[in-house]
N, C-alpha and C positions, 0 to 999 in steps of 0.2 A: 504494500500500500504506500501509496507516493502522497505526502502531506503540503500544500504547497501555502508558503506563509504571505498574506497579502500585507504589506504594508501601508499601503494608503499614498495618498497626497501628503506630502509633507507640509506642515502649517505653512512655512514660507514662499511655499510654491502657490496657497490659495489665493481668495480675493473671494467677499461676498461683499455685496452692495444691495442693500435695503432701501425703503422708504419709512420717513417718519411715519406718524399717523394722528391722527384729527383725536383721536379716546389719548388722553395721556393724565399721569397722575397731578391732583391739585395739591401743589405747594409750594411753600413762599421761602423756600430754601432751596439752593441748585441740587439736583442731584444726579446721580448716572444716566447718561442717556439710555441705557439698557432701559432702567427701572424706570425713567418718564413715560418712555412713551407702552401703550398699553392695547394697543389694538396692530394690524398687520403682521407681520411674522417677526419682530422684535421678541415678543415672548416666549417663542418658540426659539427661539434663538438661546436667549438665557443661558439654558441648560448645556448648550453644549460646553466639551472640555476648556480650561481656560487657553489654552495654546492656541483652539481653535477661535475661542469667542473672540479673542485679540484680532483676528484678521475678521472681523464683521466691521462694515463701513455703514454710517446711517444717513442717509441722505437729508436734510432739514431743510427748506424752506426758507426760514430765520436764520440757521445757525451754518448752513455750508454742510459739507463733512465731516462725520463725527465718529472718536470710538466709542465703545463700548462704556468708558469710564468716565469717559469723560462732562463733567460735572455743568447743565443744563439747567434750567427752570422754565416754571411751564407759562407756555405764548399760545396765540393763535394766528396765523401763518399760513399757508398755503400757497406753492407755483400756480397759477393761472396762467399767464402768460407767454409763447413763446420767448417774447425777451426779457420776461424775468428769468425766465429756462438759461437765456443766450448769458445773463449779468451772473447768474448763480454760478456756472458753468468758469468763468475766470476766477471764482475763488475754490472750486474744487479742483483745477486742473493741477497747481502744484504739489498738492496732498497725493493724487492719485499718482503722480510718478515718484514720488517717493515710494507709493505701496507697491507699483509697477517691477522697482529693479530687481526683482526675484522672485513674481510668479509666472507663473505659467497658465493657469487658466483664474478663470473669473464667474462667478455667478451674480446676474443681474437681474435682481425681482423689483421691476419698479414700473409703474406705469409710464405711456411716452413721452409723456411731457417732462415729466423727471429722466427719463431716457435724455432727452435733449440734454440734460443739463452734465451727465458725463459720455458726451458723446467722445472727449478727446480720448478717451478708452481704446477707441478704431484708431488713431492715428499710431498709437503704443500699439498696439497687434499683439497680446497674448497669444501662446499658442493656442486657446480656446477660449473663447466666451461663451456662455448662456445666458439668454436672454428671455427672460418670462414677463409679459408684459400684465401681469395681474400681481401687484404688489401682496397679494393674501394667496398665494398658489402654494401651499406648504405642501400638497403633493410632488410638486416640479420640484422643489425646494429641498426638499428630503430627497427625492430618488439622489439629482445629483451630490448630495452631498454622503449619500451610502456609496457611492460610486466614487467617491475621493477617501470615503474610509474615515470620514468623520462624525458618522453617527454609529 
């Protein structure tokens, strides 16, 4: 019997990219983006291992690009726009090549208009992207990321 070991994605090769969400916790102190926002696949997210949670990216509205820990309070916000898409888009761009120089694929659960806003994603060419354009699709969400070995 041949036993064959799968190791996975390695964390520094991933990339998830999320959407905020409208349900997020009321209070008057900052606190983790993980734990503000409380609706879309953020919660779902939580639980994974900390190596892995560390490469989740949250996309805000308000606040640009965010990790996981990074300490938030709660707004109401919303892209509407394509050129708010276009204006949000110049202050994600430098964050995302930082997280760029050591992955290899990327998961992107976000609707289009949030799409727009890291489109310079395509200009950097991971060796894979996914692209789920229903920011609440934790089926899409989950397969690939049993498929990277992190659930």
């Amino acid at each position: 019997m041949t036993t064959t070991l799968h190791t996975g994605l390695a964390p520094a090769k991933g990339l998830i990219v999320v959407s905020c969400s409208r349900e997020k916790l009321v209070t008057t102190t900052p606190v983790p983006a993980a734990e503000l926002y409380q609706g879309a696949l953020v919660p779902r997210l939580r639980g994974l291992a900390p190596e892995y949670r560390a490469r989740v990216r949250i996309l805000s509205a308000a606040y640009g690009l965010l990790r996981p820990d990074d300490l938030v309070g709660t707004y109401d916000s919303k892209l509407r726009t394509l050129g708010a898409a276009v204006a949000l888009r110049s202050r994600v761009a430098p964050h995302l090549d930082l997280d760029l120089r050591t992955v290899r694929h990327v998961l992107v659960a976000l609707e289009p208009l949030y799409q727009s806003a890291v489109s310079c994603l395509f200009d950097r060419m991971p060796e894979c992207i996914t692209l789920l354009p229903d920011p609440l699709d934790w089926s899409g969400t989950s397969a690939v990321l049993s498929e990277w070995g992190w659930l």
